[in-house]
Backbone as a chain_set.jsonl record, in Angstrom:
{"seq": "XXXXXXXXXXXXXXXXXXXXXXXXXXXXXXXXXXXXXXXXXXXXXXXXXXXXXXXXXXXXXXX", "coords": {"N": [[-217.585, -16.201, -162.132], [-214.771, -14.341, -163.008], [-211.803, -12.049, -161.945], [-210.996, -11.181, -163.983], [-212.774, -11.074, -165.682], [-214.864, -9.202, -165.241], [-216.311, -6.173, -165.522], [-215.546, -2.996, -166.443], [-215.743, -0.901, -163.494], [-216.528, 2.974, -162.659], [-215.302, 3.981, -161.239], [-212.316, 3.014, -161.729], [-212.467, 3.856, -164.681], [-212.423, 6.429, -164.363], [-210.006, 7.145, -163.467], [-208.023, 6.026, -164.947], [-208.527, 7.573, -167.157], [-207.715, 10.03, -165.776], [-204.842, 9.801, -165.539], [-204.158, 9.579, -167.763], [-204.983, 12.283, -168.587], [-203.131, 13.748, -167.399], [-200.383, 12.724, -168.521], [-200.852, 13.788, -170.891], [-201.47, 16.535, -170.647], [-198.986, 17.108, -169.503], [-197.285, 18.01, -171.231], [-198.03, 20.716, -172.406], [-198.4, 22.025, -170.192], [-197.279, 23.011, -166.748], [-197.036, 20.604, -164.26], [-198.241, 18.817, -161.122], [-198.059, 15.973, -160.127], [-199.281, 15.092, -156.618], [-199.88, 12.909, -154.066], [-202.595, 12.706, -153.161], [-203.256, 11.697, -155.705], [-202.223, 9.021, -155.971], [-203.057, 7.897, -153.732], [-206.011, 7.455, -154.353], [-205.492, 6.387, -156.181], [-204.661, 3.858, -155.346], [-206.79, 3.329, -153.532], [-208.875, 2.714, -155.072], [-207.915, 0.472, -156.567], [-207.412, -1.563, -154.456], [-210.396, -1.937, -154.212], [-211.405, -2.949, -156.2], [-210.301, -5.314, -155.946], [-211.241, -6.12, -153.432], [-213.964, -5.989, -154.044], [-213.736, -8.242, -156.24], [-213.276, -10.635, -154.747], [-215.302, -10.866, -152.762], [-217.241, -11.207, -154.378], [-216.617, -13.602, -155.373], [-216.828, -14.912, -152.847], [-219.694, -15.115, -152.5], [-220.93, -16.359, -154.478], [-219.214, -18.69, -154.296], [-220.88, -19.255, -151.364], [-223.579, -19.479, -152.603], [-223.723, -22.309, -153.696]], "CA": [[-217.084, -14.981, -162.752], [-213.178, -14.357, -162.055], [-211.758, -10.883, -161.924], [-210.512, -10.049, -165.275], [-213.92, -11.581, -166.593], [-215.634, -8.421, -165.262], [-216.849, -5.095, -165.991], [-214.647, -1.565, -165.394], [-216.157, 0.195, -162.47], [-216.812, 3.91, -163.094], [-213.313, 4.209, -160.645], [-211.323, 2.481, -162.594], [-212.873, 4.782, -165.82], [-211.544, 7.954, -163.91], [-208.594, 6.843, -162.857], [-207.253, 5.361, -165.953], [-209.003, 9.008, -167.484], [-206.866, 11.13, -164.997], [-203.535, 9.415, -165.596], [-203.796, 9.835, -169.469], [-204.837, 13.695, -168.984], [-201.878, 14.261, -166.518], [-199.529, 12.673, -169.29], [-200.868, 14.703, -171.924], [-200.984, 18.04, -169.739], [-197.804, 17.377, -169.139], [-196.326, 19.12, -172.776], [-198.515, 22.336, -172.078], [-198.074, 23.185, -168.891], [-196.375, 21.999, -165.575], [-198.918, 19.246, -163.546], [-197.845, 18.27, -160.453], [-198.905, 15.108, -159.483], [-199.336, 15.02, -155.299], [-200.011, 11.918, -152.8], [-203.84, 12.248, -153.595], [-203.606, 10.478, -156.604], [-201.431, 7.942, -155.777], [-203.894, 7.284, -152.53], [-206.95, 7.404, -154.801], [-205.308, 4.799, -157.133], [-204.829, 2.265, -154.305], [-208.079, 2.788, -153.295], [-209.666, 1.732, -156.458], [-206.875, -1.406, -156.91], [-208.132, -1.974, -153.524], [-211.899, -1.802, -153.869], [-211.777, -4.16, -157.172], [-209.43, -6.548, -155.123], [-211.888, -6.843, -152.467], [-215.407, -6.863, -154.697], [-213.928, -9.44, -156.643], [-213.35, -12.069, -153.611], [-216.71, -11.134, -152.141], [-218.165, -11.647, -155.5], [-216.295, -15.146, -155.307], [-217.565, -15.744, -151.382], [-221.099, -14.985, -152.695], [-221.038, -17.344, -155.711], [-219.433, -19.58, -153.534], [-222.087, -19.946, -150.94], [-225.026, -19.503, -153.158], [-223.572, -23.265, -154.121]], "C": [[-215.753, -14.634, -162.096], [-213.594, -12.722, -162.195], [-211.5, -10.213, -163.18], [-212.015, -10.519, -166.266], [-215.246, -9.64, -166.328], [-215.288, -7.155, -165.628], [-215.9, -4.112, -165.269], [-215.365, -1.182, -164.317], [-216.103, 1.39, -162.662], [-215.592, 4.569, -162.205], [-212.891, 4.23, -161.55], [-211.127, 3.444, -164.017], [-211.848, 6.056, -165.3], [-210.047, 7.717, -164.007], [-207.525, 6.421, -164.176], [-207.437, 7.546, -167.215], [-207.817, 10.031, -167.011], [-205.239, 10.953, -165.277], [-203.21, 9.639, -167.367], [-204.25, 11.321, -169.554], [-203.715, 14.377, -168.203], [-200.898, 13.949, -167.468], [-199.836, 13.533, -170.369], [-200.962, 16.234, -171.865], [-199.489, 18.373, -169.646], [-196.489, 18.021, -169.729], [-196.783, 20.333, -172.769], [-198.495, 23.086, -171.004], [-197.635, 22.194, -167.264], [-197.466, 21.505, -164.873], [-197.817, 18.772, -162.845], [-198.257, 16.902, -159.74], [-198.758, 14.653, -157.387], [-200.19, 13.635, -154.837], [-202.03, 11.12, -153.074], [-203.74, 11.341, -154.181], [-203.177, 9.18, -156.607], [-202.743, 6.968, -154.33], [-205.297, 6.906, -153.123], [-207.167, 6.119, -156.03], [-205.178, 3.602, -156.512], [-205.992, 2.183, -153.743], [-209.39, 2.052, -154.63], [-209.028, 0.346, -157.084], [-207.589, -1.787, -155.732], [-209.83, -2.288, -153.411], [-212.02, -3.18, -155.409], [-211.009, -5.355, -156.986], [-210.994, -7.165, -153.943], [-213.494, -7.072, -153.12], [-215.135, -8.027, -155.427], [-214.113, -10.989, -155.594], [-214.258, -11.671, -152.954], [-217.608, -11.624, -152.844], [-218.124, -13.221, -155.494], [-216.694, -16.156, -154.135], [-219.115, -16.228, -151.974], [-221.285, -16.325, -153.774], [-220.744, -18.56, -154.522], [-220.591, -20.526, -152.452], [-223.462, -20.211, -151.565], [-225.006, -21.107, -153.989], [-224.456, -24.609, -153.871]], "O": [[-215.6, -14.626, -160.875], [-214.678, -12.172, -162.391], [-211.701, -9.026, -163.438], [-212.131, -10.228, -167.457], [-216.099, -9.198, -167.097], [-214.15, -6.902, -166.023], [-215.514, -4.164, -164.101], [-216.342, -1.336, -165.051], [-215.01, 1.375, -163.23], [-215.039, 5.611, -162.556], [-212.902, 5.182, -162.33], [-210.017, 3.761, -164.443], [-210.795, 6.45, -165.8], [-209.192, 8.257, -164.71], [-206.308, 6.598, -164.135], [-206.591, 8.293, -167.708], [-207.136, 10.697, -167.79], [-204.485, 11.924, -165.223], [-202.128, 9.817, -167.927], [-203.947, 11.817, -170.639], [-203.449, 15.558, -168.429], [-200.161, 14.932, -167.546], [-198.841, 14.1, -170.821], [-200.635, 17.012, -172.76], [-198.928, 19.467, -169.691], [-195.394, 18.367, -169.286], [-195.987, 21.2, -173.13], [-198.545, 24.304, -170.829], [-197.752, 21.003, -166.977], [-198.619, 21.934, -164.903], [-196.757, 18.396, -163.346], [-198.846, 16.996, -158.663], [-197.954, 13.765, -157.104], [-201.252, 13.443, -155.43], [-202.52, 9.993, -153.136], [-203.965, 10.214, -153.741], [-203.761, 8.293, -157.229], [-203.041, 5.78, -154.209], [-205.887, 6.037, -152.481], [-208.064, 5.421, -156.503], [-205.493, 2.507, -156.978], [-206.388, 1.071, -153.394], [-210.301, 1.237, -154.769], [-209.518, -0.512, -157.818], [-208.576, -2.469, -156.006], [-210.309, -2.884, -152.446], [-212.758, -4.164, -155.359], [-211.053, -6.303, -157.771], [-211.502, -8.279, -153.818], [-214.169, -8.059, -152.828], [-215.998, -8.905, -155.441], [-214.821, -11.989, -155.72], [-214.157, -12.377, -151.951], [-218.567, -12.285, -152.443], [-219.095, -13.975, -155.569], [-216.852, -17.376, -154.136], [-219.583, -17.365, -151.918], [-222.006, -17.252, -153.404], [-221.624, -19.208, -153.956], [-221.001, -21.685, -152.516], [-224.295, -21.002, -151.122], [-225.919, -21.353, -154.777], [-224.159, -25.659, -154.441]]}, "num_chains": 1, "name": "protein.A"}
């Protein structure tokens, strides 16, 4: 199983969620976007970076 073969993560859901209601907030009223989100989006690039190559160790040894 590679990485683009799998399933969103319920992160990834938000995150992709939050970035399309911050652009569409962004005609009704002022939205600041702060550091959080930016730190909350590398942790979810980060977390489906590293389950995929554990997913790939695991497969691996179970060889």
């Amino acid at each position: 199983m590679s990485c683009t073969s799998m399933g969103w993560a319920m992160l990834d859901v938000m995150i992709v969620a939050l970035l399309v209601v911050t652009v569409k907030l962004g005609a009704i009223a002022s939205i600041q976007v702060h550091s959080g989100l930016y730190i909350f989006g590398f942790g979810v690039i980060l977390l489906m970076t590293v389950t995929g190559k554990v997913s790939k160790l695991v497969q691996q040894s179970a060889r």
